[in-house]
C-alpha positions in Angstrom: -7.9 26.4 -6.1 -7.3 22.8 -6.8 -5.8 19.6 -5.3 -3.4 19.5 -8.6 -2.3 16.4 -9.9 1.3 15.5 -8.8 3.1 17.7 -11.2 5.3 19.7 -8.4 6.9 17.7 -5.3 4.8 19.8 -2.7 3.1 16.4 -1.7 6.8 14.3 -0.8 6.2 13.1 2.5 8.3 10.6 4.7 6.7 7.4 5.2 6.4 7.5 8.9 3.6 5.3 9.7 2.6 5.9 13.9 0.7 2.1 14.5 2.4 0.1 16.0 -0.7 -2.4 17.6 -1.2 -5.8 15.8 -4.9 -5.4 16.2 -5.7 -2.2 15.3 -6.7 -1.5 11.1 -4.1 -0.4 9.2 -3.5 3.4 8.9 -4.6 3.4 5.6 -7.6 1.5 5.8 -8.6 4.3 8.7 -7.5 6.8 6.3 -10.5 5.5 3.5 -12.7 5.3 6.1 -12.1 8.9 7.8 -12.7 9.8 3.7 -15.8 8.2 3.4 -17.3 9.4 6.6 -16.3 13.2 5.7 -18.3 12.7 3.1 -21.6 11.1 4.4 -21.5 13.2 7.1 -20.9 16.4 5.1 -17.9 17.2 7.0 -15.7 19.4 5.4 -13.0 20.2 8.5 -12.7 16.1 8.3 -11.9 16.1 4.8 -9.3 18.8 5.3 -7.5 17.1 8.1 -7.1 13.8 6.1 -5.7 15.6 3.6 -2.0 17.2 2.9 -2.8 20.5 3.5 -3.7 19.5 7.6 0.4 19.8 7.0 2.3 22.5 9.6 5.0 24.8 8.2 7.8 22.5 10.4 6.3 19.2 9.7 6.5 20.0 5.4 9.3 21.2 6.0 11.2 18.0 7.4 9.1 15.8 5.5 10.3 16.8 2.4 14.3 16.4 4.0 13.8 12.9 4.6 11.7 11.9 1.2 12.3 8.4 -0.2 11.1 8.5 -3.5 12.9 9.1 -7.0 10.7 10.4 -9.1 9.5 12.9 -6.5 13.5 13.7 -5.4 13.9 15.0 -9.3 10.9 16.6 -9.3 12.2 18.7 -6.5 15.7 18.9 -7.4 14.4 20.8 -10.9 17.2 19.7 -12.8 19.6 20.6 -10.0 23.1 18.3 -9.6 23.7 20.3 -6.4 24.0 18.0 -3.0 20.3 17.3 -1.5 20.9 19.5 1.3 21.5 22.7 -0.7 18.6 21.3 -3.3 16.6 20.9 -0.3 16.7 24.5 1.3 16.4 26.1 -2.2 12.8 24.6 -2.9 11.3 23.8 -0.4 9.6 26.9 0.9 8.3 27.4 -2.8 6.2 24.0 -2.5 5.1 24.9 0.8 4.1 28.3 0.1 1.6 26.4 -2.5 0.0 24.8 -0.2 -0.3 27.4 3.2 -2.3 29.6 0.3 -5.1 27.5 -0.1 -8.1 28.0 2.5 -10.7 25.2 3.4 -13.3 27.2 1.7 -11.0 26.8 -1.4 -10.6 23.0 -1.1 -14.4 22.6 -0.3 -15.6 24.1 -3.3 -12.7 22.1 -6.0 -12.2 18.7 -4.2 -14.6 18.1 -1.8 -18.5 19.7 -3.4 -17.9 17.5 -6.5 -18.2 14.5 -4.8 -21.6 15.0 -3.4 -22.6 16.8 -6.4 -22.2 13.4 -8.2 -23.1 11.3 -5.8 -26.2 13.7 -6.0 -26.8 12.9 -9.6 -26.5 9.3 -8.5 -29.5 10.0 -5.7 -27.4 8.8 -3.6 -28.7 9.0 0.4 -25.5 8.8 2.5 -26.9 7.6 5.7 -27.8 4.4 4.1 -24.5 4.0 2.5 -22.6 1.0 3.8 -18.8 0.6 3.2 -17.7 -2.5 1.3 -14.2 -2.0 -0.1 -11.4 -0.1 1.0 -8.6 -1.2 -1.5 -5.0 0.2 -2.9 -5.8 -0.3 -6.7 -2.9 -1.3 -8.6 -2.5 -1.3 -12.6 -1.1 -3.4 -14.2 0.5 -2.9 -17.6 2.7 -5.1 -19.9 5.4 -2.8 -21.6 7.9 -4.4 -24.2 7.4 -7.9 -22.9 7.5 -7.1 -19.1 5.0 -6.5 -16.5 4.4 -3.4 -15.5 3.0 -2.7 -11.8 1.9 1.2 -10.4 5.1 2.0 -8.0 7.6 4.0 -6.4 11.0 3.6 -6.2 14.3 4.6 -4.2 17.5 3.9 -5.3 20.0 5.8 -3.2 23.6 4.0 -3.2 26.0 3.8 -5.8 26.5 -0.1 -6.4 29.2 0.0 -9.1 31.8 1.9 -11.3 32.2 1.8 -14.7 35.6 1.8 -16.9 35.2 5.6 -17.0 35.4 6.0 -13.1 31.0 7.0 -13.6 29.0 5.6 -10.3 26.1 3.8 -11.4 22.8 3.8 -9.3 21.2 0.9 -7.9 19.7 -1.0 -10.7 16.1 -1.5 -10.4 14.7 -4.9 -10.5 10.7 -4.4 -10.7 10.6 -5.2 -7.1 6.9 -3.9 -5.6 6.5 -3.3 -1.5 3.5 -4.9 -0.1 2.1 -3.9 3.3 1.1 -6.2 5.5 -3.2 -6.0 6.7 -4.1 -4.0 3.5 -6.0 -5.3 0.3 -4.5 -4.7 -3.1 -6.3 -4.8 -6.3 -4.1 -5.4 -9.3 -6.3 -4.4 -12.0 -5.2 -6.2 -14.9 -5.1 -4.3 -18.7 -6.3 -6.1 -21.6 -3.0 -6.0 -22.9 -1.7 -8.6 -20.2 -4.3 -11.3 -21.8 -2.6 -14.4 -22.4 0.0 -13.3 -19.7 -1.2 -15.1 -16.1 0.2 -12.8 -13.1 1.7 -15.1 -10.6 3.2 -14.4 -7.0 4.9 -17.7 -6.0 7.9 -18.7 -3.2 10.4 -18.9 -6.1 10.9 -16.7 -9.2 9.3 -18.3 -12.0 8.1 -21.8 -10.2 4.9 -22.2 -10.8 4.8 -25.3 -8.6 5.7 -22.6 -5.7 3.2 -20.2 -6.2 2.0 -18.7 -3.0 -2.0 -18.4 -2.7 -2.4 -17.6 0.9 -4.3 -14.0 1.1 -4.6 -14.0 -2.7 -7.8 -14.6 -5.0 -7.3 -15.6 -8.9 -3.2 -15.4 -8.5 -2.2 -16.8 -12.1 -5.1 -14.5 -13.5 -4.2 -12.7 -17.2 -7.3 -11.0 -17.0 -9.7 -8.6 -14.5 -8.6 -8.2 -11.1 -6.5 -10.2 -8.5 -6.4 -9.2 -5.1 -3.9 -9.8 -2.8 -3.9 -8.9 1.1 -0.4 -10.1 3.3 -1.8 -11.1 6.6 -0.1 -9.1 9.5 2.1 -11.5 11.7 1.8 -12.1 15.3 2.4 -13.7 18.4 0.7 -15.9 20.1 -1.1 -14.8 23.4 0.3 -16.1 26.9 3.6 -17.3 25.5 6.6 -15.6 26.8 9.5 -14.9 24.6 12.1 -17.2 24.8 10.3 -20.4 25.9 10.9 -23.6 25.0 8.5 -25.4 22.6 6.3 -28.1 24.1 3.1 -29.5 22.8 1.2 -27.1 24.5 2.6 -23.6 23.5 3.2 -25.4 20.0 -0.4 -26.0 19.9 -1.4 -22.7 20.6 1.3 -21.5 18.2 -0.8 -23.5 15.5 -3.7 -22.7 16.6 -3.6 -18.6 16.7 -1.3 -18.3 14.0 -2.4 -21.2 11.5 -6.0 -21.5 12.3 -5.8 -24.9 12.9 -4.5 -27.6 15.0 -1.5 -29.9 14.8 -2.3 -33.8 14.7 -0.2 -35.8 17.7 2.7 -37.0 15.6 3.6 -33.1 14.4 3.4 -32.0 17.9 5.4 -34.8 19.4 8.2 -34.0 16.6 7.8 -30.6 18.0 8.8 -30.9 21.4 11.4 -33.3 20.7 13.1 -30.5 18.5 14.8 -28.6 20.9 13.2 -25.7 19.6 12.3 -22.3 21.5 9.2 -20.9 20.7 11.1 -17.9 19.0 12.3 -20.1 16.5 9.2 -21.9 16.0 7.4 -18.7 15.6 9.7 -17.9 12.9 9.7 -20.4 11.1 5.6 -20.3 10.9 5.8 -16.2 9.9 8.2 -17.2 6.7 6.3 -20.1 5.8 2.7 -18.8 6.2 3.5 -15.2 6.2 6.9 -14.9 4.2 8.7 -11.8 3.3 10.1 -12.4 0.3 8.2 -13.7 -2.3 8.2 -13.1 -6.7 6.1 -12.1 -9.3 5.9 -13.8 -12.8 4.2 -14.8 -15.6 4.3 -19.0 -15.7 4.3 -19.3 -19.3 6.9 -16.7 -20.1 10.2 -15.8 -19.2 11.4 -12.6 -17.8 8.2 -10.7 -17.0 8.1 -10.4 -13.2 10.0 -9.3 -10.2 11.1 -9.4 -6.5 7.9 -8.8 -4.0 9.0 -7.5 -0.2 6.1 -7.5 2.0 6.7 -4.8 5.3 4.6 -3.9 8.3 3.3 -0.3 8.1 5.4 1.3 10.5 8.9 -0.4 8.6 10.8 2.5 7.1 12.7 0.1 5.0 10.8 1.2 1.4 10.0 4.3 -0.8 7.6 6.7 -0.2 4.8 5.2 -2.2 2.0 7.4 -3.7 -1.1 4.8 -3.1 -4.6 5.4 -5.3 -7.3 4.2 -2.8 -10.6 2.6 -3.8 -13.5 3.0 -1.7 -16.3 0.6 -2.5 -19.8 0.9 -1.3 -23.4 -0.1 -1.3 -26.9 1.8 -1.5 -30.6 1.2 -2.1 -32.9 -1.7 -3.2 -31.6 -3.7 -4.6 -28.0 -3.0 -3.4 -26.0 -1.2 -6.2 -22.1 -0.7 -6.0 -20.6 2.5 -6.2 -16.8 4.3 -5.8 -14.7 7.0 -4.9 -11.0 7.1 -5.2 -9.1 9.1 -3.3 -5.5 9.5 -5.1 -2.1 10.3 -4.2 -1.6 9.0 -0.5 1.1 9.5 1.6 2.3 8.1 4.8 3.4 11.1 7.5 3.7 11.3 11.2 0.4 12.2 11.1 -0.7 9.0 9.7 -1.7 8.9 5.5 -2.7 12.2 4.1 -4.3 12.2 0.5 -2.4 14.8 -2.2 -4.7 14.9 -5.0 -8.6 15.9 -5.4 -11.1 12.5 -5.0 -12.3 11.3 -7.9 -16.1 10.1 -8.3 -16.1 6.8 -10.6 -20.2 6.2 -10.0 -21.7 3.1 -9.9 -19.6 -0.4 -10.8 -20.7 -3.6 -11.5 -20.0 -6.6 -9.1 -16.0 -7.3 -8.5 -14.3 -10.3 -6.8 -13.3 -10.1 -3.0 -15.8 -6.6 -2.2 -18.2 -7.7 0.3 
């Protein structure tokens, strides 16, 4: 038995993410960290239940109804023109079948023992391992003059005709789906030298670039790492309010990290603002939605970035590659794992493909 690479669609999941709570890590980031403690604890039953094949017959089974995700869709389709409904029902108990056959014994000895066999090599003593880095790494490519980011897309309605009366899909525009309170790691390829990747307010304005959350945006080379802070609301403030300087002060304060001089706060409470509106106003100013990616010498390369919160259903089903980053011995060295193929369910993420051991790494920007 093996975790197989993504070859068949028996890993399409609906991206139904369960957290809701502003404070609580994102499901992801308790994903990598359930990962790495199955591992340093030896626990294989962990490792199984953060992975796809914790699945239930029913819960497969409707996952793969309400799938989001092109590539996978075609996969599972199989060539078929038929509706999705009768696609659906054809295939689907072939994929699931694949994965009820495989027993934990199975998944221990071809996905889970390899780790610790390296990390063996490595003399590596788990209990003294500390976490670092839990990251979704990103590649980044430049094909025919264009960047080119690891993503998932889902383009569903017919947005034009042609002269022939033929319905054209969606086209899509490079755009890349952030979520808020993870860290990405967009590892450059030497091919993008000479190429800065920039993520700015405005498509192509360099004067707009956007560098809250991100280290060495405008980078052509090594890694840039970006993390969307999650937006909130500040404590003790009812909904609804009207802005004074005090609840505006707190709204700076909490939200900001910082603290409005007199003549802001004054022009504050004069506005005839509510606090709803001045809470908005912060969230797409500090903590925007809608932002671009682009290169600021060139023309053309970039795209459209939509940030979400983890439980927004508005996106694809995206298959995230997970770095884990950690420490061990004297002096400290860096090693990693990544764990490959992720997927959102109701259950919270479940990885789809077989961890891979990358061994020890030198250094790298933003890993503490």
């Amino acid at each position: 038995m093996s975790i197989p690479k993504v070859r068949l669609p028996i890993f399409l999941v609906g991206l139904f993410c369960i957290q809701t709570a502003h404070a609580q890590p994102h499901p992801i980031n308790q994903l990598g960290r359930a990962v790495f403690d199955s591992f340093r604890d030896r626990d294989l039953s962990k490792f199984v239940e953060n992975s796809v094949f914790a699945l239930e017959e029913g819960e497969f089974r409707n996952l793969l109804r309400e799938i989001k995700n092109d590539a996978l869709i075609a996969r599972l389709r199989e060539g078929s023109k038929e509706d999705w409904s009768i696609a659906f029902a054809k295939n689907w108990r072939t994929h699931w079948r694949h994965i009820a056959k495989h027993s934990n014994s199975q998944i221990g000895t071809q996905a889970f023992a390899p780790i610790l066999s390296a990390a063996q090599a490595d003399d590596i003593q788990w209990q003294t391992t500390v976490l670092t880095g839990i990251e979704v790494l990103l590649p980044v490519k430049l094909e025919q003059g264009h960047f080119e980011v690891k993503r998932d897309t889902y383009t569903p309605k017919v947005t034009s005709t042609d002269t022939n009366g033929t319905s054209e899909a969606e086209w899509d525009s490079g755009t890349l789906y952030f979520d808020r309170g993870l860290t990405y790691r967009l590892r450059m390829d030497p091919e993008t030298h000479g190429y800065g990747f920039m993520i700015g307010k405005e498509s192509e304005d360099s004067q707009k670039r956007f560098d809250r959350g991100i280290q060495r945006n405008g980078s052509g080379v090594g890694d840039i790492l970006v993390e969307f802070e999650k937006r909130g609301w500040p404590s003790g403030i009812l909904k609804g309010s009207r802005l004074n300087k005090e609840n505006a002060t707190k709204v700076y304060e909490e939200l900001i990290g910082k603290k409005p001089n007199s003549a802001i706060l004054q022009k504050l409470a004069n506005s005839g603002y509510t606090v709803d509106e001045f809470v908005s106003e912060i969230h797409e100013k500090y903590f925007p939605s809608n932002l671009f990616y682009f290169c600021p010498d060139r023309k053309g390369v970039g795209g459209s970035i939509r940030v979400k919160d983890a439980d927004d259903l508005d996106k694809p089903n995206q298959r995230i590659d997970l770095l884990l980053t950690f420490d061990f011995g004297q002096p400290k060295r860096s090693y990693q794992i990544l764990v490959r193929e992720i997927l959102s369910t109701p259950r919270g993420p479940l990885f789809c493909e077989k961890p891979k051991w990358l061994g020890e790494v030198e250094a790298q920007v933003g890993t503490d």
